[in-house]
SERO-4910 file (N, C-alpha, C, O; in steps of 0.05 Angstrom, whole numbers):
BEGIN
 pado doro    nc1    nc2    nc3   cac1   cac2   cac3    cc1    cc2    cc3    oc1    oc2    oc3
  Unk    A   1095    240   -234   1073    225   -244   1053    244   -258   1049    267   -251
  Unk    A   1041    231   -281   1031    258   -294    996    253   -292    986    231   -290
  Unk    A    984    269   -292    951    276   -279    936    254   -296    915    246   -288
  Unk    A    946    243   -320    941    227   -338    954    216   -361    961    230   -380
  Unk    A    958    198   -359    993    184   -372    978    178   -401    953    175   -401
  Unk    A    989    177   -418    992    169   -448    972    138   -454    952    133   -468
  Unk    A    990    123   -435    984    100   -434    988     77   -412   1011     72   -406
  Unk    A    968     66   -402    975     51   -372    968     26   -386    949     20   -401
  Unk    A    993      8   -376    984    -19   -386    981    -35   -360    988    -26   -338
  Unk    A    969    -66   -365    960    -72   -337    976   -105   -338    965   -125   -347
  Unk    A    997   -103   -330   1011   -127   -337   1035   -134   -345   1037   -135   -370
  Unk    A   1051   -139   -334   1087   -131   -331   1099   -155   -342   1122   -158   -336
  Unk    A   1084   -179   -364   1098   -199   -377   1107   -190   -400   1109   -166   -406
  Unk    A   1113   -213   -416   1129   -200   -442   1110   -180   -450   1117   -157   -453
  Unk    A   1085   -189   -453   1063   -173   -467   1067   -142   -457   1068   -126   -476
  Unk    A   1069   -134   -436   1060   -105   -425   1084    -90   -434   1087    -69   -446
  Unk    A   1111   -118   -417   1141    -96   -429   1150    -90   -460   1164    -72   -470
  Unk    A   1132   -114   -474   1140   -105   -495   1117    -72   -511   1121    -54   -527
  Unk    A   1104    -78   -500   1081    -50   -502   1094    -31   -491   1099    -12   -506
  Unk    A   1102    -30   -465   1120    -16   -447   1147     -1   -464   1152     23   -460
  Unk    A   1164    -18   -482   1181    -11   -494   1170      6   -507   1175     29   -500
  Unk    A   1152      2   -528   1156     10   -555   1135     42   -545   1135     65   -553
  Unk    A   1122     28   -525   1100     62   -513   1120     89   -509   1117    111   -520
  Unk    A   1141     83   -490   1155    105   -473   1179    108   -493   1188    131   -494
  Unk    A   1193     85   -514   1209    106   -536   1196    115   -556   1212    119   -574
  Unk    A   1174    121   -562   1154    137   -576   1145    164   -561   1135    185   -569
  Unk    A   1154    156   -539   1155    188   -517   1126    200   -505   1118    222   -499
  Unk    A   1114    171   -505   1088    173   -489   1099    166   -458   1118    151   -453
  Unk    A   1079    180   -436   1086    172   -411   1061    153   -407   1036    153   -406
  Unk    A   1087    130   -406   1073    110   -402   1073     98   -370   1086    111   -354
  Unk    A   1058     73   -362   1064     55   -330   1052     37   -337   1032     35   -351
  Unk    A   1066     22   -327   1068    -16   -317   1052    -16   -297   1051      5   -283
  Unk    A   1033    -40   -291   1021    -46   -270   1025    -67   -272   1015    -79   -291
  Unk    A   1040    -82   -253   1041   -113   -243   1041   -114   -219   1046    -97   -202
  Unk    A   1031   -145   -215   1030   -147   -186   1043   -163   -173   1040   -168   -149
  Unk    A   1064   -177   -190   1089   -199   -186   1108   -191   -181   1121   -196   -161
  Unk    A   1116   -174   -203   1145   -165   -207   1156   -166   -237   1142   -174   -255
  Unk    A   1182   -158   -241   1192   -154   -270   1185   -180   -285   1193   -201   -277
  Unk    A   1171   -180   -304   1164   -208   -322   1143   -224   -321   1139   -241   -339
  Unk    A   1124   -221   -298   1094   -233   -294   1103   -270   -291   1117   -278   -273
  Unk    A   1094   -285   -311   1094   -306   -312   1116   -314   -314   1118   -336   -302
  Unk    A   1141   -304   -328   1171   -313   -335   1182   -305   -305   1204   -295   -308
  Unk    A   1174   -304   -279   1182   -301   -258   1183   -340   -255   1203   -350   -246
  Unk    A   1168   -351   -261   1164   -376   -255   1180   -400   -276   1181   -424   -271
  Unk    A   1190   -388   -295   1200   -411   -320   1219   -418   -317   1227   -404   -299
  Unk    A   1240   -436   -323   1263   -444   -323   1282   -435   -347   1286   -411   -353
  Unk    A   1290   -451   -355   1309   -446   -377   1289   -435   -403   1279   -451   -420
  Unk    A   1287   -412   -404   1277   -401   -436   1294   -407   -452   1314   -393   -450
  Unk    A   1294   -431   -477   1310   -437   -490   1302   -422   -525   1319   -415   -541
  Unk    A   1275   -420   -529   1266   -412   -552   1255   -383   -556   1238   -377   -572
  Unk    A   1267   -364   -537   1269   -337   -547   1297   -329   -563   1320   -338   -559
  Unk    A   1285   -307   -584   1302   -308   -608   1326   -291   -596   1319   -274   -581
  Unk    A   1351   -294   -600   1376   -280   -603   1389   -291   -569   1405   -277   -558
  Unk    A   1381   -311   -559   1382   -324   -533   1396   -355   -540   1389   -375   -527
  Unk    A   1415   -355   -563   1423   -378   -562   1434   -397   -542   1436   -420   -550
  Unk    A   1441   -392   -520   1455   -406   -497   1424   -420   -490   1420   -444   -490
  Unk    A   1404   -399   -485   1380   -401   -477   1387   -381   -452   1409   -372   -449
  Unk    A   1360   -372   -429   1359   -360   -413   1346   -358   -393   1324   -349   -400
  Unk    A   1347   -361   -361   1330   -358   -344   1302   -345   -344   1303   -321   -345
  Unk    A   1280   -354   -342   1250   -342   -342   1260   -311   -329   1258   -289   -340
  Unk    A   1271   -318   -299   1272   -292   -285   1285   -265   -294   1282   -241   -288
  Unk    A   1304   -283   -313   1333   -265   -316   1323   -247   -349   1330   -225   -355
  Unk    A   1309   -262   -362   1292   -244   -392   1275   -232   -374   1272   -212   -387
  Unk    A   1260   -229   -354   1242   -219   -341   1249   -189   -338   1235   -170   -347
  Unk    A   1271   -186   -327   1290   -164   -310   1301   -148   -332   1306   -124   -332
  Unk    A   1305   -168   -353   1322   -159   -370   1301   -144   -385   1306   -120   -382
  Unk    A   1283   -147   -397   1249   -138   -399   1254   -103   -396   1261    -84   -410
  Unk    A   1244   -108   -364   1241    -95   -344   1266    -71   -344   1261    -48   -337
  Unk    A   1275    -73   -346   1308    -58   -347   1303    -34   -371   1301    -10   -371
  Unk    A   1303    -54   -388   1299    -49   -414   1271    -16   -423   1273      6   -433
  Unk    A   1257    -27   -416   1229     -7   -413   1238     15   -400   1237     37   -411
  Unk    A   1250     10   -370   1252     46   -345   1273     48   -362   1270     71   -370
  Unk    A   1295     38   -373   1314     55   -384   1302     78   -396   1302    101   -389
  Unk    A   1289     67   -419   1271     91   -438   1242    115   -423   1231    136   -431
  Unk    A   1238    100   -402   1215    127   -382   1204    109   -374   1198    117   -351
  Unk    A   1191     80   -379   1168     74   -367   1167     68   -343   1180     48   -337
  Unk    A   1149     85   -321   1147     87   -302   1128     52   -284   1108     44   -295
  Unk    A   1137     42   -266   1124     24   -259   1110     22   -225   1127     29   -208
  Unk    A   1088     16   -217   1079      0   -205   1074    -20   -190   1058    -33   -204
  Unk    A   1078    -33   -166   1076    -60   -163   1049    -55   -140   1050    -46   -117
  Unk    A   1024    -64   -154   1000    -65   -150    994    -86   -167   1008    -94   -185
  Unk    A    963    -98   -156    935   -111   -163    917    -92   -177    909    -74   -162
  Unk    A    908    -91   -204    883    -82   -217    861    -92   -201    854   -116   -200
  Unk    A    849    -71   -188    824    -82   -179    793    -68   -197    770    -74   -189
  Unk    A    797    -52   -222    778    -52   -230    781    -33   -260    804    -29   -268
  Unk    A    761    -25   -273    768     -7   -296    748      4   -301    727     -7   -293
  Unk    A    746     31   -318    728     41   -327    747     54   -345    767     68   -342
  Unk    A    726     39   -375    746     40   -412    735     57   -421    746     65   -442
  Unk    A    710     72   -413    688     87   -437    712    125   -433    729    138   -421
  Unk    A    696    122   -450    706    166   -461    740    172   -457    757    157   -448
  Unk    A    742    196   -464    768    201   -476    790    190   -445    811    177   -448
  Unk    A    780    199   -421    799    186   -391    792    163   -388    767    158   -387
  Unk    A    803    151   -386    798    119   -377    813    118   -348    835    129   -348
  Unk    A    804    107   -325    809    103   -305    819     67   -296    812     46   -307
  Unk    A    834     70   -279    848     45   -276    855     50   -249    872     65   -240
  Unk    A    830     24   -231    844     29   -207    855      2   -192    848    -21   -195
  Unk    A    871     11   -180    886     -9   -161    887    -12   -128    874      0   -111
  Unk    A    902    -28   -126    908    -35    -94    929    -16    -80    935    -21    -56
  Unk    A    940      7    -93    943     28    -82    937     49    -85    939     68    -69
  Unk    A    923     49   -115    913     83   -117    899     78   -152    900     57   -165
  Unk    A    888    105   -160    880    106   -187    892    110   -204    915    113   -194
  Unk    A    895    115   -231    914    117   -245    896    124   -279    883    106   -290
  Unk    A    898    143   -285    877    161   -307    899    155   -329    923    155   -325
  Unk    A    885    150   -356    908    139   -379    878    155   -405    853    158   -405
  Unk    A    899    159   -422    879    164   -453    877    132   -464    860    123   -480
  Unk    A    894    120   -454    897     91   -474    901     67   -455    913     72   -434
  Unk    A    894     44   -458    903     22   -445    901      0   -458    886     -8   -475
  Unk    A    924    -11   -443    929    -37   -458    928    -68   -439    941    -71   -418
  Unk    A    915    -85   -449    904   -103   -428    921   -128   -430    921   -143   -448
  Unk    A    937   -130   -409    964   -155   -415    968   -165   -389    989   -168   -378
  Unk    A    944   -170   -381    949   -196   -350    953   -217   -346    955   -229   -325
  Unk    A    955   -226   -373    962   -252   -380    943   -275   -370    922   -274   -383
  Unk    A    943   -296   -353    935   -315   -340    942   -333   -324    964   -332   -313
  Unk    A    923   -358   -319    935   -371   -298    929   -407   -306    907   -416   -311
  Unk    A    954   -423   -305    940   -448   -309    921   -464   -307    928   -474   -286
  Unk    A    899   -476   -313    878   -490   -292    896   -509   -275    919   -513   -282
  Unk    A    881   -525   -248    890   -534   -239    875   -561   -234    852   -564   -243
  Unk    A    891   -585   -219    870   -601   -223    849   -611   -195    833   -629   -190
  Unk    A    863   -585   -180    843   -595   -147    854   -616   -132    842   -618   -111
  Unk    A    871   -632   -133    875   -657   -118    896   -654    -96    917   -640    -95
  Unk    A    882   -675    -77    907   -675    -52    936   -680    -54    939   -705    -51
  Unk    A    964   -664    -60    990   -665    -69    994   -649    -87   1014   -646   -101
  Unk    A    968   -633    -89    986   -621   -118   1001   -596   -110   1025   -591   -115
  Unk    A    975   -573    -92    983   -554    -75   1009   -565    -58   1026   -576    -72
  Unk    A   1010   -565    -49   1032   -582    -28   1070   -582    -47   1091   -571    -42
  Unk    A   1060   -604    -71   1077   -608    -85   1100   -601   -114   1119   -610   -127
  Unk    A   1071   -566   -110   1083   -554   -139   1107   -543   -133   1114   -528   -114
  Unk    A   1121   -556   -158   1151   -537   -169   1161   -561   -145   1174   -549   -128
  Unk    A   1160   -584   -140   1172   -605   -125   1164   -631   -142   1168   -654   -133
  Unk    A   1156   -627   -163   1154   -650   -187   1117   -644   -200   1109   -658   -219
  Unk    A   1098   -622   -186   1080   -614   -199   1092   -593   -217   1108   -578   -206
  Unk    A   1087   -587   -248   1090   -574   -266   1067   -568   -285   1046   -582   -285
  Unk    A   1070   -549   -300   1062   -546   -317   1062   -540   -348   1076   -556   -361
  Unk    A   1047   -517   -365   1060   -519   -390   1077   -509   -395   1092   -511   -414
  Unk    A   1077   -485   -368   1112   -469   -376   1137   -485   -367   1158   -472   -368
  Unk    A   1140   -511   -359   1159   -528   -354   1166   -541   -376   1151   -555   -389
  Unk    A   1198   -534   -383   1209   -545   -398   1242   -552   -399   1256   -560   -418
  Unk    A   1248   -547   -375   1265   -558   -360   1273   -588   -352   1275   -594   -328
  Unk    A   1277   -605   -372   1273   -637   -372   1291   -652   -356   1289   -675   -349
  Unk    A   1315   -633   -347   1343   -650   -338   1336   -667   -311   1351   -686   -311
  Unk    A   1321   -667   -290   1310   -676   -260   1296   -698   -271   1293   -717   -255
  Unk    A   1287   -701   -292   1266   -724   -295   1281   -748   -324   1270   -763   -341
  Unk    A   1305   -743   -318   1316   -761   -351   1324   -787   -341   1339   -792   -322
  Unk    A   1315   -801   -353   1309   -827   -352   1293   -834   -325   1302   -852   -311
  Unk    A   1270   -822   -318   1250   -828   -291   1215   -836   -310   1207   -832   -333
  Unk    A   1209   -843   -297   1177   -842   -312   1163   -817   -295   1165   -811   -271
  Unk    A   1148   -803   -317   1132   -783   -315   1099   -788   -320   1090   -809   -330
  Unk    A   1082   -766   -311   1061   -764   -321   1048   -739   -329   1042   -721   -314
  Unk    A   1042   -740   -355   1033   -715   -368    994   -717   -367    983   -737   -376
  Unk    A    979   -697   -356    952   -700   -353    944   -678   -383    955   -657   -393
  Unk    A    920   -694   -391    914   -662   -416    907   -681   -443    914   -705   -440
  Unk    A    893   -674   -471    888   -685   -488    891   -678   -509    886   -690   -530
  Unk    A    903   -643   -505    905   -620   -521    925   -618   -536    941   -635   -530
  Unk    A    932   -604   -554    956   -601   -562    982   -587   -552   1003   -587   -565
  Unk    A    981   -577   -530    993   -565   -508   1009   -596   -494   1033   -601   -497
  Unk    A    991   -615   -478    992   -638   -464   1012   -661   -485   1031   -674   -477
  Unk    A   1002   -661   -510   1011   -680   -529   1038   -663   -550   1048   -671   -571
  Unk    A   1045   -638   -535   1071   -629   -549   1096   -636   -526   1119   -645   -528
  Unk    A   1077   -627   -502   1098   -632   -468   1104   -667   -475   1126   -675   -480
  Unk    A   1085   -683   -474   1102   -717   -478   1114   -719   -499   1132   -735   -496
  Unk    A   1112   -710   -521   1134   -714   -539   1157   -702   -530   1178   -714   -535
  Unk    A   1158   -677   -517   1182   -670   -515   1198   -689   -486   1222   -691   -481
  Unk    A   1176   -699   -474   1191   -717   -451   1194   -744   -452   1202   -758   -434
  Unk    A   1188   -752   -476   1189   -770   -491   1213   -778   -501   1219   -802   -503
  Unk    A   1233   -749   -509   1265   -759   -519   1290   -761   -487   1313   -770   -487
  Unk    A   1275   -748   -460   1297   -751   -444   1284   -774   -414   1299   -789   -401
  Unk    A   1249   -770   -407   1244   -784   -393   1244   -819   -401   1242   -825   -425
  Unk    A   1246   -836   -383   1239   -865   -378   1222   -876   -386   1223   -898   -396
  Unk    A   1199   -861   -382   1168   -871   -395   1153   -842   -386   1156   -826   -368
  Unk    A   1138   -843   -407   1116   -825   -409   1085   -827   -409   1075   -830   -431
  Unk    A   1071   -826   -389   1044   -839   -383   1023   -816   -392   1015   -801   -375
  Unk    A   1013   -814   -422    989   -793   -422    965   -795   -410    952   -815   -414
  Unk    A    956   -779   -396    928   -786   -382    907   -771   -385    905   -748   -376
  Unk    A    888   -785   -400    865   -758   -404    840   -777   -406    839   -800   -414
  Unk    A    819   -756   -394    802   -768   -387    776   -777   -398    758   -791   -388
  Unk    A    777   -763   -428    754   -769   -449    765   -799   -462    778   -817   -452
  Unk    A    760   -799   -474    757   -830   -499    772   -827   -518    781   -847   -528
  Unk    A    781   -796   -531    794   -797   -546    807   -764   -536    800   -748   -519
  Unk    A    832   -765   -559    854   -730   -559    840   -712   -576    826   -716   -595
  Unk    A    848   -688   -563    834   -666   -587    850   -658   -596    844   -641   -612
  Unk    A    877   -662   -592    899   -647   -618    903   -649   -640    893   -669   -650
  Unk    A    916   -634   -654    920   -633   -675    928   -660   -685    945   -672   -672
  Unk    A    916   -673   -708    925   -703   -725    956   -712   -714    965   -733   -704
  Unk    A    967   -686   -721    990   -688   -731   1009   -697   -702   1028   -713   -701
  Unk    A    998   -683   -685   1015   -684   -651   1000   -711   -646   1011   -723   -627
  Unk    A    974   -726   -659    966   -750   -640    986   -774   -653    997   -790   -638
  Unk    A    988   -775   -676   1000   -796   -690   1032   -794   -687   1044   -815   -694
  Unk    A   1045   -775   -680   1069   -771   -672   1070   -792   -640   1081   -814   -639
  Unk    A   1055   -779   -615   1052   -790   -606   1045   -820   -599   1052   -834   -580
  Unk    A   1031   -825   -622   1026   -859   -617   1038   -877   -625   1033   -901   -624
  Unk    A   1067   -862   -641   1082   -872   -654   1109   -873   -634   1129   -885   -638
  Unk    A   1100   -853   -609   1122   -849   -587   1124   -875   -578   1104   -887   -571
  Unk    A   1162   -894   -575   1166   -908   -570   1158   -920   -534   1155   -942   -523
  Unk    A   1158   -886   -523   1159   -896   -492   1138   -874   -476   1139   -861   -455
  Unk    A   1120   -878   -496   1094   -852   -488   1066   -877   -484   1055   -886   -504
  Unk    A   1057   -883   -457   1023   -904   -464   1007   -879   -452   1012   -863   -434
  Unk    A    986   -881   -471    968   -871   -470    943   -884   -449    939   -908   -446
  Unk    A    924   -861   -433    914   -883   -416    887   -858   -420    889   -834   -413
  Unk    A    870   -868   -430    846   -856   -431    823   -859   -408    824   -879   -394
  Unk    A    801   -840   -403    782   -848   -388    796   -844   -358    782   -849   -339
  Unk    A    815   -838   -356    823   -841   -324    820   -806   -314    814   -787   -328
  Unk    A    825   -805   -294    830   -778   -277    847   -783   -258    850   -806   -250
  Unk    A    862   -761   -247    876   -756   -225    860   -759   -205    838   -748   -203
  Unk    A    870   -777   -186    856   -772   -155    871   -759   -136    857   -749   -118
  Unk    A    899   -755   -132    910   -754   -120    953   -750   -134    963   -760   -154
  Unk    A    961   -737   -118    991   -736   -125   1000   -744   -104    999   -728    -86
  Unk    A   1009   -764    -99   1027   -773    -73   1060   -766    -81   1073   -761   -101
  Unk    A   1063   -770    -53   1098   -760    -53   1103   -737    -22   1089   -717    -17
  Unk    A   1124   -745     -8   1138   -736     18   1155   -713      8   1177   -723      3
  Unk    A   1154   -680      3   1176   -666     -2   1179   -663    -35   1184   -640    -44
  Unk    A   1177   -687    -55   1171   -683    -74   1157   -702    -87   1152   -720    -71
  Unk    A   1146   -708   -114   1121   -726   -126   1139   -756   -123   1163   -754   -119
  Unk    A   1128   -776   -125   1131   -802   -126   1120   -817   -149   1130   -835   -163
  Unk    A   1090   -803   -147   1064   -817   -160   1047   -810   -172   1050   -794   -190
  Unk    A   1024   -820   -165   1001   -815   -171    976   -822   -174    972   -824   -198
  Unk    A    957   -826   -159    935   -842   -160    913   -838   -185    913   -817   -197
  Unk    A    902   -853   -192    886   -853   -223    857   -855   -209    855   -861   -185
  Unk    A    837   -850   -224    808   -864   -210    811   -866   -247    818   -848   -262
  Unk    A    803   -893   -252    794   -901   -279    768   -931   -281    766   -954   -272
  Unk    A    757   -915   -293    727   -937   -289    718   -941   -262    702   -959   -259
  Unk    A    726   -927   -238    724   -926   -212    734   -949   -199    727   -961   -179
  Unk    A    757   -954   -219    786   -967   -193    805   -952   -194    813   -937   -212
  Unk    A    815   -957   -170    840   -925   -170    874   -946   -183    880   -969   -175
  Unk    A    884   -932   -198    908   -945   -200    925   -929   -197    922   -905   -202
  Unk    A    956   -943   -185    969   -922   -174   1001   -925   -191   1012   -947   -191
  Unk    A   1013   -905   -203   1032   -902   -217   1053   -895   -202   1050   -881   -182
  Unk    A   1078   -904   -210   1107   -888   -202   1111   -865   -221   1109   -865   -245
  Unk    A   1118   -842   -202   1125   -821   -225   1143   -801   -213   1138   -791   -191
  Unk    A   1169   -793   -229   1185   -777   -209   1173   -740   -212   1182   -721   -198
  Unk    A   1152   -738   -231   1134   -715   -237   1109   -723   -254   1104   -741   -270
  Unk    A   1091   -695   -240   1072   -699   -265   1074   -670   -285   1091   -653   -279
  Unk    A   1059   -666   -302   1056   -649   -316   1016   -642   -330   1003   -655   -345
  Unk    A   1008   -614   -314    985   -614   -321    980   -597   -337    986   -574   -331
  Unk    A    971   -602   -359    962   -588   -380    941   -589   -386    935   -607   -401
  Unk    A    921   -570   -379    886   -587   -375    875   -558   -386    851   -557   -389
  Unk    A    893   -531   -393    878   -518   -403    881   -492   -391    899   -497   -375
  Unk    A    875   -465   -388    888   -432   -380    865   -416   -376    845   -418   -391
  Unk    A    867   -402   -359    845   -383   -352    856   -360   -354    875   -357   -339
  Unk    A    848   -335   -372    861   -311   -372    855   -295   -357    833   -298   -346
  Unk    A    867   -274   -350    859   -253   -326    837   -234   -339    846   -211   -341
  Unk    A    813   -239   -347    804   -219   -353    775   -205   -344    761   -188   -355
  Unk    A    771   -223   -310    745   -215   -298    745   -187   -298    727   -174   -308
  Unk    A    760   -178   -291    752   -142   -291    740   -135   -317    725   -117   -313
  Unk    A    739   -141   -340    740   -133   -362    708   -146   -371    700   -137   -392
  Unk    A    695   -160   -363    663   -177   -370    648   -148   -363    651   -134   -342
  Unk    A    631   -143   -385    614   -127   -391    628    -97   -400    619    -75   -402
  Unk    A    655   -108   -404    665    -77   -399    682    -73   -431    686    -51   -441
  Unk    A    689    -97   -443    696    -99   -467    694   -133   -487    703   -154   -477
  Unk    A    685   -132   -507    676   -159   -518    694   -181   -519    714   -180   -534
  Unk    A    689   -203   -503    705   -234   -492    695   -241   -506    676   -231   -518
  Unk    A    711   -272   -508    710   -294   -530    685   -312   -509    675   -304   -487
  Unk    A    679   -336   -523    660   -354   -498    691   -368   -478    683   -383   -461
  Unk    A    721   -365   -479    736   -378   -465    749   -353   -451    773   -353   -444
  Unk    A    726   -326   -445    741   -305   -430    768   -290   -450    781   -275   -435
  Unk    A    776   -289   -474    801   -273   -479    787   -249   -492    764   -249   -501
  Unk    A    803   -231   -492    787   -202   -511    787   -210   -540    809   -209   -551
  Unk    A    770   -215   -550    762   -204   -583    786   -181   -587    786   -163   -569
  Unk    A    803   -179   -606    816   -170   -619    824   -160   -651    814   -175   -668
  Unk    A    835   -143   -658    827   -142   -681    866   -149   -692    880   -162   -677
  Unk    A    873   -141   -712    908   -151   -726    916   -131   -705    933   -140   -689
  Unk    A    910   -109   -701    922    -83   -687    919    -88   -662    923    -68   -648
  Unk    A    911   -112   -646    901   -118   -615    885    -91   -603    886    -81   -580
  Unk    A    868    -81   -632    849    -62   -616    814    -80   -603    800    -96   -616
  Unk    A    810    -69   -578    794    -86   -573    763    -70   -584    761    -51   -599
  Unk    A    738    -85   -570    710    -69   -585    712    -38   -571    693    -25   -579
  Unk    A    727    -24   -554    723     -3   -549    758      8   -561    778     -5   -563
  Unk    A    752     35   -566    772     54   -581    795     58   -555    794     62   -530
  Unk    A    817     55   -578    838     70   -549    846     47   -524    864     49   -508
  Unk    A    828     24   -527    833     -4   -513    839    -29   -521    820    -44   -527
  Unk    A    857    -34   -522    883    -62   -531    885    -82   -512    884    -80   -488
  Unk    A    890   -106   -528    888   -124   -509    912   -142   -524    912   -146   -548
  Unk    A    931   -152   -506    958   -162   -516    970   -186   -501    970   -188   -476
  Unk    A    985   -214   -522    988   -227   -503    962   -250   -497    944   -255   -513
  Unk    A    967   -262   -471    950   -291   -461    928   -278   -455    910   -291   -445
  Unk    A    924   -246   -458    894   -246   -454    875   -241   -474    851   -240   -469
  Unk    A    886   -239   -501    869   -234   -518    869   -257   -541    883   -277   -540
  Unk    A    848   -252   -565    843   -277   -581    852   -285   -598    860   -268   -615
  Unk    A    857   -312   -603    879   -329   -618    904   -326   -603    915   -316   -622
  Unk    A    917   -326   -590    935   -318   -578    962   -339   -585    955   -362   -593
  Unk    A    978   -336   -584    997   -367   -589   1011   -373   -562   1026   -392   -563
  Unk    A   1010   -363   -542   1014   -360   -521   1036   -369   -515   1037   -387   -498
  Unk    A   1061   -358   -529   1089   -359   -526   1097   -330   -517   1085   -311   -525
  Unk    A   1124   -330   -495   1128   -306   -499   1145   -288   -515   1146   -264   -509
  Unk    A   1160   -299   -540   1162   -280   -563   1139   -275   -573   1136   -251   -577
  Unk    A   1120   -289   -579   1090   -272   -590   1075   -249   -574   1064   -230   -585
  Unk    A   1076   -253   -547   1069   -231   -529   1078   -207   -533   1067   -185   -533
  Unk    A   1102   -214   -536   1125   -184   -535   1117   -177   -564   1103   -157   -561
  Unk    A   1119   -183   -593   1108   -179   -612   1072   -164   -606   1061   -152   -624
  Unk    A   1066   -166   -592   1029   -170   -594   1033   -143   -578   1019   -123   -583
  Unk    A   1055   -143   -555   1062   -119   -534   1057    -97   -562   1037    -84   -570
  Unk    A   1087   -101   -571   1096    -85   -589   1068    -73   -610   1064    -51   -601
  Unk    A   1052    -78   -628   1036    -78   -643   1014    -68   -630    997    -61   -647
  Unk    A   1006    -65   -608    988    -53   -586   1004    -28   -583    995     -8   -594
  Unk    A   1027    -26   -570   1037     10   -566   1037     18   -594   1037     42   -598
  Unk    A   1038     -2   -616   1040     20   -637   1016     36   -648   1015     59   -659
  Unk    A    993     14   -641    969     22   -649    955     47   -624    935     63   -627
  Unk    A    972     43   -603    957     65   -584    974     95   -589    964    117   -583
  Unk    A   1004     89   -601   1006    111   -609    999    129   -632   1002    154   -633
  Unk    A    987    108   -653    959    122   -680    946    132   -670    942    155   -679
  Unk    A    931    124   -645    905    123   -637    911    154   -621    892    169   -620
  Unk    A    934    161   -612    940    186   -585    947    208   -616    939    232   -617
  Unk    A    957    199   -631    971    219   -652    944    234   -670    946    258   -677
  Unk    A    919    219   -677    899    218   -691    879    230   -671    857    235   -679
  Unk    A    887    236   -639    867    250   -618    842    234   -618    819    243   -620
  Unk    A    848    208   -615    825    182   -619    807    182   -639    786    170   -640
  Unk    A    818    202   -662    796    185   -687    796    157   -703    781    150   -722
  Unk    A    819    140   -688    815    120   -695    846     96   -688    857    103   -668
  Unk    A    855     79   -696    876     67   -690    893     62   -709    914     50   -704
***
């Protein structure tokens, strides 16, 4: 381990490995910090069908590893810790964790995030037993069943279209008056033969023994109760980036301000992936955003931080 590594990234999803790659075959000593395991969030996905050169398609876990593999082949050293804090200013930047510190010239910020949730009795209980989310895209358990998709977004109104060609019925549920997606995803939608739209309501509840059944509504404050063999919540993402408030410039929705180079407002600090801004929050774009971050931290190490 070296007294101060090249570059410590904080986040073992596409975003970090793909930073991870491109850091340690540039022959910087680089480290991974995750606190999951190989792949961060693709620990949890099903069938990755739309990463490129994956035509069969591919297990979340199994591109994870494969990730992961990929990176220590070439040097990068890894981690399995919690970031518990940072200090970005002057030429050492410190990075510490839930087992020890870890001194870097460069860092790259790729913790990705975490779904919101919607609080209700069944959901805890019932996730990954017919509770889902937006990384669910695994349709085959629910074809020809009725579902329910929660959300108003264009995230929420891409998930019922797509469960729209294999589920029974598709129940959108959101709780304002009107959708905020894009024109283009609402009128697709309303044009969906087996998609009703149900506005003004909220979740009260997910019923179901072992796995979902249902689902209770509170709408105009009567509760109505649906059959559903899943739901799907899409209500919106929180990025990992409390360590980082006051310490480098957030958007008002928490992601890092970024520049094309994912350099953030302080030099020598990158932010890549679901934590930084605009993000498309796929993970071929991560690994792209990975990539484009180690390249800019290796300008930034080659130039002795005069710039990125």
């Amino acid at each position: 381990m070296p007294e101060v590594y090249d570059i410590v990234i904080i986040g073992g999803g596409p975003a970090g490995l793909g930073a991870a790659l491109y850091g340690s075959r540039g022959l910087h000593s680089t480290l991974i910090i995750e606190r999951e395991g190989p792949g961060g969030q693709l620990r949890h996905a099903g069938l990755v069908e739309d990463y490129p050169g994956m035509p069969a398609g591919i297990g979340g876990p199994e591109l994870g590893q494969a990730m992961w593999d990929q990176c220590t082949k070439f040097g990068a050293e890894t981690v399995t810790a919690e970031a518990t804090g940072v200090s970005l200013d002057g030429p050492v930047r410190m990075v510490h964790t839930s087992v020890g510190d870890y001194r870097a010239k460069t860092v790259i910020l790729a913790a990705g995030g975490v779904p919101n949730t919607l609080g209700v009795p069944g959901e805890s209980e019932l996730r990954g037993k017919g509770v889902f989310d937006y990384r669910a895209r695994d349709f085959a358990a629910v074809t020809g069943k009725p579902v329910v998709v929660v959300g108003g977004g264009d995230t929420a109104l891409t998930h019922a279209l797509a469960l729209g060609q294999v589920a029974g019925k598709v129940t959108l549920v959101h709780r304002g008056s009107s959708l905020r997606a894009w024109e283009v995803y609402q009128q697709a939608v309303e044009r969906g033969p087996n998609i009703d739209l149900t506005f003004g309501a909220t979740v009260a509840a997910i019923l179901g023994n072992g796995s979902v059944a249902g689902v209770r509504l509170n709408r105009g404050g009567q509760a109505v109760e649906l059959d559903a063999a899943a739901i799907y919540v899409d209500i919106g993402f929180r990025p990992n980036t409390a360590l980082y408030q006051g310490k480098v410039a957030l958007q008002d929705d928490g992601r890092v301000t970024v520049d094309e180079w994912m350099l953030s407002s302080i030099p020598g600090i990158f932010a890549a992936g679901d934590v930084r801004s605009d993000t498309a929050r796929q993970a071929i774009s991560a690994a792209g955003d990975g990539c484009t971050a180690a390249i800019a931290a290796d300008h930034y190490l080659q130039n002795a931080g005069a710039g990125h």
